[in-house]
C-alpha positions in Angstrom: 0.0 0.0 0.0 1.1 3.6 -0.4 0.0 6.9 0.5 -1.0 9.0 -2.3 0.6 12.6 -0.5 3.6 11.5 1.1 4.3 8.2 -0.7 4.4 6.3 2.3 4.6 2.7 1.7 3.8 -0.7 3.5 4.3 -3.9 2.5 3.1 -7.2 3.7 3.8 -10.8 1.3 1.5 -12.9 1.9 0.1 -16.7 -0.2 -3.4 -15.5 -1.4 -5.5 -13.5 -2.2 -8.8 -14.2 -0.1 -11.4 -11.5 1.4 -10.0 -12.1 5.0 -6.3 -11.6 3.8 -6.6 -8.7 1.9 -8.9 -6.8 5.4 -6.0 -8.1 7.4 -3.4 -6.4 5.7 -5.4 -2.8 5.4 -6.0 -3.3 9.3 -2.3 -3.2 9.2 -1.1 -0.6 7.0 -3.4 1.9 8.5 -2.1 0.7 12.4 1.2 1.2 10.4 0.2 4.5 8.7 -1.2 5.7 12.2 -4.7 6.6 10.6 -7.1 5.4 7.9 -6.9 7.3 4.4 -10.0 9.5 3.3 -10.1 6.5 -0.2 -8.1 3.9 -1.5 -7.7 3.2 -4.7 -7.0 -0.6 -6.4 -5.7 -1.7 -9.5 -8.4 -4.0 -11.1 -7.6 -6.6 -8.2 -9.6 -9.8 -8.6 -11.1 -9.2 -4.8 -12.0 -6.4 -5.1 -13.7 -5.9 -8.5 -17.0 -7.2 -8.9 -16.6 -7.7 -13.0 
């Protein structure tokens, strides 16, 4: 994940792809960031695009 702005980034490898991986590892960044950003933007993930 990075911060638009300051270019921030976090990074977390992990062996899928699922619902509950992907929510784990926003919880994360945004403890890490110190705050959750106003939007997040993806790039045509399979979990999160609907089709």
């Amino acid at each position: 994940m990075v911060l638009g702005y300051s270019r921030m980034m976090y990074v977390e490898f992990t062996e899928d792809e699922k619902l509950e991986t992907l929510i784990g590892c926003h919880l994360r960044a945004w403890q890490y960031f110190g705050g959750v950003p106003q939007s997040c933007l993806y790039d045509n993930m399979k979990t999160v695009v609907s089709g």
